[in-house]
C-alpha positions in Angstrom: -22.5 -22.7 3.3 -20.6 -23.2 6.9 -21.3 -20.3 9.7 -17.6 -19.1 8.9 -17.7 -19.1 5.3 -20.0 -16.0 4.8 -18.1 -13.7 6.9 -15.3 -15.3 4.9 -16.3 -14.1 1.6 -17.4 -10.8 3.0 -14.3 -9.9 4.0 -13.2 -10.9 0.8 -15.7 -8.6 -1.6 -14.7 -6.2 1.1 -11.0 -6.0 0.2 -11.8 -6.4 -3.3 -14.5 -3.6 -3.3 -12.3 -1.1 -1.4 -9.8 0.4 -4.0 -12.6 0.3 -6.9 -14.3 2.4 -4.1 -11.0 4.5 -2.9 -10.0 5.3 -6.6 -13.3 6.0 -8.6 -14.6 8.2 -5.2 -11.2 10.3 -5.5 -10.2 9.6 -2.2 -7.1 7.6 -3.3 -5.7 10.4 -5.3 -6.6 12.9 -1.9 -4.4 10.4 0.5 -1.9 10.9 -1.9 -0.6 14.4 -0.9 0.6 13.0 1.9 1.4 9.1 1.5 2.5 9.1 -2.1 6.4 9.7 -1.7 8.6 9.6 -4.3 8.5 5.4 -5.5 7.4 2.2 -4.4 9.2 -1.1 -3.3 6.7 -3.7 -4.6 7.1 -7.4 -3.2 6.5 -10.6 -5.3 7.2 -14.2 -4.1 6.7 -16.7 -6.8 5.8 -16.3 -10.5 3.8 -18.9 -12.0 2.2 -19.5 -15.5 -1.0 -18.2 -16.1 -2.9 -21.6 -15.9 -1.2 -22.4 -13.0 -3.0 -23.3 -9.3 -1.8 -23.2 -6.0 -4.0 -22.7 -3.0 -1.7 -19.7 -1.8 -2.7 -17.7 -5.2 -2.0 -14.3 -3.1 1.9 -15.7 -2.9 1.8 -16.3 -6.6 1.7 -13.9 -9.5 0.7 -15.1 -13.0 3.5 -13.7 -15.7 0.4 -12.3 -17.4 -0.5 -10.4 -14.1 3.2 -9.1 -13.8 3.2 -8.5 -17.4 -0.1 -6.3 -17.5 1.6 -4.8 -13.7 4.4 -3.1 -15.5 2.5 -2.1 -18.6 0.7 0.2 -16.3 3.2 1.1 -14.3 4.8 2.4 -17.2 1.7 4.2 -19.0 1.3 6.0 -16.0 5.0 7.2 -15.5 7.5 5.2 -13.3 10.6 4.4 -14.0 11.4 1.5 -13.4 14.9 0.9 -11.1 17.6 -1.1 -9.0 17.0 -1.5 -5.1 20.4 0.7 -5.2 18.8 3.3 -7.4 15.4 3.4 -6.0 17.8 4.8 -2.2 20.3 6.8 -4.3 16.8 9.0 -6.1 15.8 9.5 -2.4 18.4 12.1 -2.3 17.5 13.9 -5.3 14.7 15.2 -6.3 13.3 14.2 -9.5 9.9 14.6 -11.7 9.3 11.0 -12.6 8.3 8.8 -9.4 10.2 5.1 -9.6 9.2 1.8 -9.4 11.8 -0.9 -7.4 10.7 -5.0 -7.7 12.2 -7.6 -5.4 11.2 -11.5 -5.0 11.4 -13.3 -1.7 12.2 -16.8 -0.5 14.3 -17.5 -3.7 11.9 -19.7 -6.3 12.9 -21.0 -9.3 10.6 -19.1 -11.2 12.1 -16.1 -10.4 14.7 -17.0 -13.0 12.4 -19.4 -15.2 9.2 -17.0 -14.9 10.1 -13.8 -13.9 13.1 -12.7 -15.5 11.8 -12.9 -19.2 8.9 -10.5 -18.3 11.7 -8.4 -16.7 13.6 -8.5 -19.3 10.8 -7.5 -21.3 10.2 -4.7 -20.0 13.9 -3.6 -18.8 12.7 -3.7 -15.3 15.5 -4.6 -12.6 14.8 -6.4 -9.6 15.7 -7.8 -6.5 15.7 -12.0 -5.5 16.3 -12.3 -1.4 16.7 -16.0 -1.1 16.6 -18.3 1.9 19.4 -20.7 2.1 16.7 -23.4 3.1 15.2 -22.5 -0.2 18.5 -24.1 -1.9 19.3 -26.7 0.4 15.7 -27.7 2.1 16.5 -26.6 5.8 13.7 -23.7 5.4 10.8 -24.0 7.9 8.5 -23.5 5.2 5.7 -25.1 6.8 3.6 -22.5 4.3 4.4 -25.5 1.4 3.0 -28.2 3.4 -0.4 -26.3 4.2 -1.1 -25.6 0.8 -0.5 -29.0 0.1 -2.3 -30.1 2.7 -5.4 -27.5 1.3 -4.8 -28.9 -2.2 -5.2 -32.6 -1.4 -8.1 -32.4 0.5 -11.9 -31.7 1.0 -11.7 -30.4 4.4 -9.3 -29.9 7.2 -9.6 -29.5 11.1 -7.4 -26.6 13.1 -7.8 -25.3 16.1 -11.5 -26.9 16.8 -12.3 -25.6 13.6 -13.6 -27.5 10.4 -12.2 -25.4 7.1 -14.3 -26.7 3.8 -11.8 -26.9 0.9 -13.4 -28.7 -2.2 -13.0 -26.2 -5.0 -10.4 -24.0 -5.9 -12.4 -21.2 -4.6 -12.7 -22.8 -1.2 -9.2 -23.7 -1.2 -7.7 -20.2 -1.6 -10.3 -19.1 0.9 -8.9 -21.3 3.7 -5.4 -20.6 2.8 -5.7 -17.1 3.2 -7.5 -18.0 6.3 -5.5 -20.0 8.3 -2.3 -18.4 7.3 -4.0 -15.1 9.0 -4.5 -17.0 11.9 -1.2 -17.6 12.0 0.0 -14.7 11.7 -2.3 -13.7 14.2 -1.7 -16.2 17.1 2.1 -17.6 15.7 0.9 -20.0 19.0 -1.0 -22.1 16.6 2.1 -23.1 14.4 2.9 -26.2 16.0 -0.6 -27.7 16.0 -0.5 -26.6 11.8 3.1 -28.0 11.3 1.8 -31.8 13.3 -1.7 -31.4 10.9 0.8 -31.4 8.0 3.2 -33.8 9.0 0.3 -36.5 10.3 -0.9 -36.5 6.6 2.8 -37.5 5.5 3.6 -34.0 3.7 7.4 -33.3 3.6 7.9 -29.5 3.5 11.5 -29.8 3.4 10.8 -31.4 -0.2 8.8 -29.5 -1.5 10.9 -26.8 -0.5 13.7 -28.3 -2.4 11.5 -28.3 -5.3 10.9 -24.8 -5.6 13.6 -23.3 -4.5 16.8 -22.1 -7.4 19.8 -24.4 -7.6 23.4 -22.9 -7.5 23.2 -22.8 -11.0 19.9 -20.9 -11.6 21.4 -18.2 -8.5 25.0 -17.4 -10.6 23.1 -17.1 -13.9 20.4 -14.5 -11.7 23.0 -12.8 -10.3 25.5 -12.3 -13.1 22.2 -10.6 -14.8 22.5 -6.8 -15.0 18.9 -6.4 -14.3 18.7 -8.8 -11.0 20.3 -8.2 -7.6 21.0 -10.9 -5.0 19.7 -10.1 -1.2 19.4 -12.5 1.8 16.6 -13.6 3.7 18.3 -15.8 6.7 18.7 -19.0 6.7 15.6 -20.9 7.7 13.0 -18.6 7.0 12.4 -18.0 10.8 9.9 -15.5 12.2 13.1 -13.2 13.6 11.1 -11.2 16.8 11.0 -14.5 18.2 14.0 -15.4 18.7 17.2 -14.3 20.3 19.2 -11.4 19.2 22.2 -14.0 18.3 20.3 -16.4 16.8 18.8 -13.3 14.6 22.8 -12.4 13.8 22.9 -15.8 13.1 20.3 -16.1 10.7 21.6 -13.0 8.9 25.6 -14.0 8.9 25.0 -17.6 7.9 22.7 -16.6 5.1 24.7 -14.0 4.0 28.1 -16.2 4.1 25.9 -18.9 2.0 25.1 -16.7 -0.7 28.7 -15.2 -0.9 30.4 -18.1 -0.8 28.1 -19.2 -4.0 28.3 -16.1 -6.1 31.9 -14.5 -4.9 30.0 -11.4 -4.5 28.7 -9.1 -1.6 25.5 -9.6 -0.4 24.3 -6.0 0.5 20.5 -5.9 0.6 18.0 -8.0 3.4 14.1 -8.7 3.7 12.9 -10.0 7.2 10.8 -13.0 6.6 7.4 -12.4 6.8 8.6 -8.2 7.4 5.1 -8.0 10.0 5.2 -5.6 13.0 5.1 -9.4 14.7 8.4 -10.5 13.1 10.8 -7.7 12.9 11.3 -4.1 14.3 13.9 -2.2 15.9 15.7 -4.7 17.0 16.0 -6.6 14.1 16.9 -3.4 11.9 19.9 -2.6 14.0 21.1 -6.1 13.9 20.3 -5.8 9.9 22.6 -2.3 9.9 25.2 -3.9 12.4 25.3 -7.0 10.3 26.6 -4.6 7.5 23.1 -4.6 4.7 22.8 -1.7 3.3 19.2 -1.8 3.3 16.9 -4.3 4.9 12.8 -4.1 3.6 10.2 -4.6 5.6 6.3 -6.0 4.5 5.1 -3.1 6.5 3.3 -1.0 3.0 3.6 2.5 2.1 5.7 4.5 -0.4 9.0 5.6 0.2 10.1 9.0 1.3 13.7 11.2 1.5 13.3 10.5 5.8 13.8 7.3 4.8 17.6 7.8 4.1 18.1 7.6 7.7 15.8 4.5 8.3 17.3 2.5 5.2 16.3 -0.9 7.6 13.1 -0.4 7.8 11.8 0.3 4.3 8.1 -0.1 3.2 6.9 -2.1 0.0 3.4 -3.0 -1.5 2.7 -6.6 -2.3 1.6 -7.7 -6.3 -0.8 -10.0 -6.5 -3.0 -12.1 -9.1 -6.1 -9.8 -8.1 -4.0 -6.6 -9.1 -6.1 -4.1 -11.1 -6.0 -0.5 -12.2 -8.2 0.3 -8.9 -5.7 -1.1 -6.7 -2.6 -0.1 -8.4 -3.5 3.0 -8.3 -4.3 3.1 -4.7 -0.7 0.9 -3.7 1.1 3.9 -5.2 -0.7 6.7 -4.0 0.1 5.3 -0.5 -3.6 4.4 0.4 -3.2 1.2 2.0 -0.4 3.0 4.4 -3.1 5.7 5.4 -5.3 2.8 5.7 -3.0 0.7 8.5 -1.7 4.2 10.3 -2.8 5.3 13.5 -3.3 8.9 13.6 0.1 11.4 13.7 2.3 7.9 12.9 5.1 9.4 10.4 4.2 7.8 7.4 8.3 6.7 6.6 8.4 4.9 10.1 8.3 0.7 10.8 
């Protein structure tokens, strides 16, 4: 074991041990009088067989995860509802709390994959795709470092020496490295030459993944699956220029219309950390003419958030999804968790 693994896999029974702890203790169901709201946005990226390995497993549900996901969502009482829906119930109340989906980047398997467990289970959702998803221009440099993970024993980053031999170790230094990224977005560069030195095309791989034109009309002309942009190139928005942001948005948005002859009315911020959107970005979202832009920042949603329809909350669904951490996602725990003290709990 390496000095950086065991504080590694601490961290790792930590977040694992944490909602069994939250729920069974009560303190879950506590939080919830004030974090609960009245639904949950829930974020998925790519949905993958059940079989299926990818070193960025947290960015890839298994269809028997999502299936087993909306089974207890609906034994324990959500309706299940459009992005649209989800805002209009904000303004009325109502007994039954609601459950909204949405899908970012724009994979394939969100029409492959996804949309027969949808279907399933009547369940409408939301795909924000990327143009560079469709035509390969994304900087997906996230691609190249899980290929890069799953093609090798080790890697070296930033002085550091990442052991990735078994599929264990390789989801390990994903998650790693793409927090220290997220972290320091100063260490990009050194990650995107790493993956280009070892002759991994990102750009292909993005092509790969990402829906055709094809795959996006039949999505869209689905009455259970609503279209939403996510720029054009996948770019972390807070760093860059307000027009280059408006860009982003307007050429993404003209893209996707031009495809389905259809308003694009919905927007996720890529990567939707306080480190990549905020202000700013919502009022370019608002002034760009979205409806509703979401966020990655987590927590439930709330009626306040009628007047803050840019900066919208979800919860992410995972492989590791159980009835301990479900229950804590919609009770609002993991917001209480990542507040500071007195910060409104409907608030970027």
């Amino acid at each position: 074991m390496t000095g950086s693994a065991l504080p590694t896999r601490l961290r790792s029974l930590v977040r694992r041990s944490t909602p069994v702890v939250a729920h069974r203790s009560g303190l879950s169901r506590a939080i919830a009088q004030r974090y609960r709201g009245r639904g949950v946005i829930f974020m998925l990226h790519s949905v993958v067989d059940d079989d299926a390995f990818y070193p960025e497993a947290m960015l890839r549900c298994p269809v028997g995860r999502l299936d087993w996901i909306l089974r207890w969502l609906t034994a324990n009482g959500f309706a299940f509802v459009s992005l649209d829906e989800a805002i209009a119930r904000l303004s009325r109340p109502q007994s039954a709390p609601f459950a909204a989906f949405t899908c970012d980047d724009g994979y394939a398997d969100n029409f492959t994959h996804a949309l027969p467990v949808m279907e399933r289970h009547n369940a409408p959702y939301t795909v924000f795709v990327t143009t560079g998803m469709m035509t390969g221009e994304i900087d997906a440099w996230w691609f190249g470092l899980s290929r890069l993970i799953a093609t090798h024993d080790f890697i070296e980053l930033a002085g550091k020496r990442f052991g990735c031999s078994d599929r264990p170790a390789k989801t390990r230094t994903f998650r790693v490295v793409e927090t220290m990224i997220h972290t320091n977005y100063a260490l990009l560069p050194e990650v995107k030459r790493l993956i280009a030195a070892n002759g991994i095309d990102c750009q292909a791989l993005a092509s790969q993944e990402g829906l055709d034109r094809d795959q996006l009309r039949k999505l869209a002309s689905h009455p259970l699956v609503t279209v939403g942009g996510h720029t054009a190139t996948h770019i972390n928005l807070a760093q860059a220029t307000a027009s280059e942001v408006a860009k982003e948005m307007r050429n993404n948005r003209v893209f996707l219309e031009g495809i389905l002859q259809a308003p694009i009315r919905h927007f996720a911020y890529p990567f939707g950390n306080a480190d990549a959107c905020g202000p700013r970005e919502a009022k370019i979202a608002a002034a760009a003419g979205f409806r509703s832009a979401v966020t990655t920042r987590r927590g439930s949603l709330f009626p306040e958030h009628l007047r803050h329809l840019h900066e919208l909350p979800r919860e992410p669904l995972t492989c590791e999804e159980t009835p301990s951490s479900m229950r804590c996602k919609v009770d609002g725990f993991y917001r209480a968790l990542h507040s500071r003290l007195g910060d409104p709990v409907f608030r970027m």
